[in-house]
N, C-alpha and C positions, 0 to 999 in steps of 0.2 A: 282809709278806704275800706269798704264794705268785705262781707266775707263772702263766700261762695252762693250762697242764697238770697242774697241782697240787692240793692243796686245803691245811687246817688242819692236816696233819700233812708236808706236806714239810719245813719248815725244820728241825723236830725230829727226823726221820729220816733225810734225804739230806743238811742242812745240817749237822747235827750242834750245832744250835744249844744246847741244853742245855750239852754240852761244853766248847765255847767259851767261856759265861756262866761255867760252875763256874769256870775257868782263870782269866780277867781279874778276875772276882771274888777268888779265892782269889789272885792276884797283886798284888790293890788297887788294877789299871788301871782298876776302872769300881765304882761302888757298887752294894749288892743292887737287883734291879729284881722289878718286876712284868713279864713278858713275854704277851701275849695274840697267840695265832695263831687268826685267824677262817678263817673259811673265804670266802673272797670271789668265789664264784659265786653266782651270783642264784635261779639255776635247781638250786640243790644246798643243804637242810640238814641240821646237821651232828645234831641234835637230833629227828629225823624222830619218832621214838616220845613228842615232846612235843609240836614244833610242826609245822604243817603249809605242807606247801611254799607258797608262793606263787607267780604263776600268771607265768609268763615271757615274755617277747619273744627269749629267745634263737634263736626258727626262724623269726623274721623277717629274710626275706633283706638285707643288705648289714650296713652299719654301724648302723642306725638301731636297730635291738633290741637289739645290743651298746650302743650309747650311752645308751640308756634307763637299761637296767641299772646300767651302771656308774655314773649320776648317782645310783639307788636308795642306795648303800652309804651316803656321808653320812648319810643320815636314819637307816638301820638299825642305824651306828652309834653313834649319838647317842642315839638311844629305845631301844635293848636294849643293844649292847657293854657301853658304857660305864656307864649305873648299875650294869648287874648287877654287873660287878666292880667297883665304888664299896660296893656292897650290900654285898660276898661276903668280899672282902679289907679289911684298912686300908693306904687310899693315900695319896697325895697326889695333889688334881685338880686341883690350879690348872697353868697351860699351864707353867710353867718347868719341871713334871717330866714330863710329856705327851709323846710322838711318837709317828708313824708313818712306816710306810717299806713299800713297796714295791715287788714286781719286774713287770717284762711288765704284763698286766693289769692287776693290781692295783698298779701302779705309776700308772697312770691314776687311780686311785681313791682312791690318796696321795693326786696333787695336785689332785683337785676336793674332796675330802674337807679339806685345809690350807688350800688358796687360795680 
């Protein structure tokens, strides 16, 4: 997931992550995956003409509306990410093929979302 300045589409555009993937793949360093880049602002989605934003603490001053937020993401991921693409694609969802990762912010949101 994206850093603090980012959203759903920086890895694919500035990371070049797509690229990457075809390469170790087409090299057989790594097998086909499923890759899903959210968008991990609270107060941003990415789907506006479907869903409707939900109502944020991001202009609550200090820490306290950031840290809200960022404990939101577990749940959001769990009840929407994750079936939809369980739905959409064939995976596998048991944890041995499962990760997440991320940078800055949402690197925060890795590890309350894993731990």
């Amino acid at each position: 997931m994206h850093g603090g300045g980012g959203d759903e589409d920086t890895w694919a555009n500035m990371g070049c992550t797509p690229y990457i993937l075809d390469n170790l793949i087409a090299h057989e360093k790594v097998e086909p995956m499923i890759v899903v880049m959210t968008n991990g602002k609270y107060n941003k989605v990415a789907s506006q003409h479907i869903v409707t934003p939900p109502p944020s603490d991001w202009s609550q001053p200090g820490p306290s509306g950031i840290r809200r937020n960022i404990l939101k993401f577990p749940e959001s991921l769990a009840k929407d990410v994750i079936p939809f693409v369980d739905k959409t694609f064939r995976t596998k969802s048991d944890r041995e093929n499962s990760a997440i990762a991320g940078l800055s912010i949402c690197g925060a949101q890795t590890l309350y979302t894993a731990f």
